[in-house]
C-alpha positions in Angstrom: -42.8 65.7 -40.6 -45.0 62.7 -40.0 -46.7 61.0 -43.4 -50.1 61.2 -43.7 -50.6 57.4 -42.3 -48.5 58.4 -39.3 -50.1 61.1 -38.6 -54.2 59.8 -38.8 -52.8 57.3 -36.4 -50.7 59.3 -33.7 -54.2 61.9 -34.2 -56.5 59.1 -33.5 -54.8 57.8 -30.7 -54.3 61.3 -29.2 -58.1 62.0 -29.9 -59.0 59.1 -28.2 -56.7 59.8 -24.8 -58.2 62.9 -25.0 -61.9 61.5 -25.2 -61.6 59.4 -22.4 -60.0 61.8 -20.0 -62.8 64.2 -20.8 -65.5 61.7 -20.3 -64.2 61.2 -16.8 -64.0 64.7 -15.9 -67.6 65.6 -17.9 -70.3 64.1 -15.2 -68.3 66.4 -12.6 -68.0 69.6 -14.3 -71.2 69.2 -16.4 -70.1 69.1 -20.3 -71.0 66.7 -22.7 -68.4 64.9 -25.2 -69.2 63.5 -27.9 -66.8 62.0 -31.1 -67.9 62.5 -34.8 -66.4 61.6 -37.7 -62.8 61.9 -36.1 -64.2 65.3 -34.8 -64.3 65.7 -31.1 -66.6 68.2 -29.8 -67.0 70.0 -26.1 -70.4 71.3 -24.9 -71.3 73.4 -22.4 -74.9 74.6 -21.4 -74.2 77.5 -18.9 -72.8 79.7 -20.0 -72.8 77.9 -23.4 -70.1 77.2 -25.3 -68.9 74.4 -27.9 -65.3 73.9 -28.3 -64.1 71.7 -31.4 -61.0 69.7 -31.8 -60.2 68.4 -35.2 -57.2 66.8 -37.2 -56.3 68.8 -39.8 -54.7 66.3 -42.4 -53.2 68.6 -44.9 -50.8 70.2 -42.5 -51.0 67.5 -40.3 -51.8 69.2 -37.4 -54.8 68.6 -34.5 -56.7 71.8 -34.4 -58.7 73.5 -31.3 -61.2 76.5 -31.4 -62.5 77.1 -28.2 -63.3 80.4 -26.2 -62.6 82.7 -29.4 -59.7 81.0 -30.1 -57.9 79.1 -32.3 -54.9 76.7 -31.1 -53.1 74.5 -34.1 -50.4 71.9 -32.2 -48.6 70.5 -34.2 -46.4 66.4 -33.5 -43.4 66.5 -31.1 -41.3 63.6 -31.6 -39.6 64.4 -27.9 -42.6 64.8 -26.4 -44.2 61.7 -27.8 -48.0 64.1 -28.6 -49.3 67.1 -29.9 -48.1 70.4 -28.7 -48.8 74.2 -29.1 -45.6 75.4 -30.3 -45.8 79.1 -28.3 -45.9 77.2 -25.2 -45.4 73.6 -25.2 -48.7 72.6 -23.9 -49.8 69.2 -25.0 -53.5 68.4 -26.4 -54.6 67.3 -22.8 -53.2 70.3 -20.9 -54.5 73.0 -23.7 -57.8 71.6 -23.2 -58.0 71.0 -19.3 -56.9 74.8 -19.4 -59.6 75.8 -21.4 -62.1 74.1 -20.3 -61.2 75.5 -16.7 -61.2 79.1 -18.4 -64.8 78.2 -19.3 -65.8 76.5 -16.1 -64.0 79.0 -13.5 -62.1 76.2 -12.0 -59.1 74.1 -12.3 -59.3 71.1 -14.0 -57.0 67.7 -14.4 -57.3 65.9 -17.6 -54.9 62.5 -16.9 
């Protein structure tokens, strides 16, 4: 299990791959992104929606609530990111899936 030091840093580097893939996807698919106090947050206008995706220090994991849900991934050293241990998704493929889910179409997040 990653110390708390390791994991604020593999977290913030993860939130802030994240951040920029979504930026470059968000003037396409019409969502706004914006990054608060190591919170990253998803908006949609229609249909509206906000999805949130938060390290969780305690149990050092990065959590996601979107569409009703809530996803906790949790550090894979072989994978080198976060994952969702039911299905091995990373952070950036959990979210382009969602995201899609909410949009109606597929969506890339490299």
């Amino acid at each position: 299990m990653l110390d708390e030091q390791q994991f604020r840093m593999k977290s913030d580097a993860s939130l802030t791959r994240l951040e920029r893939a979504l930026e470059k996807a968000a003037a396409q698919y019409e969502f706004d992104v914006d990054r608060h106090e190591g919170a990253l947050t998803v908006e949609f206008e229609d249909p509206p929606a906000r999805f949130v995706v938060s390290p969780n220090s305690p149990v050092r994991q990065i959590w996601v609530s979107a569409r009703v849900q809530s996803f906790k991934l949790d550090w894979s050293e072989t994978a080198d990111d976060f994952v969702l241990p039911s299905d091995g998704r990373n952070l950036r493929q959990l979210l382009a899936d969602v995201i899609g889910q909410q949009i109606g179409e597929t969506l890339s997040l490299s």
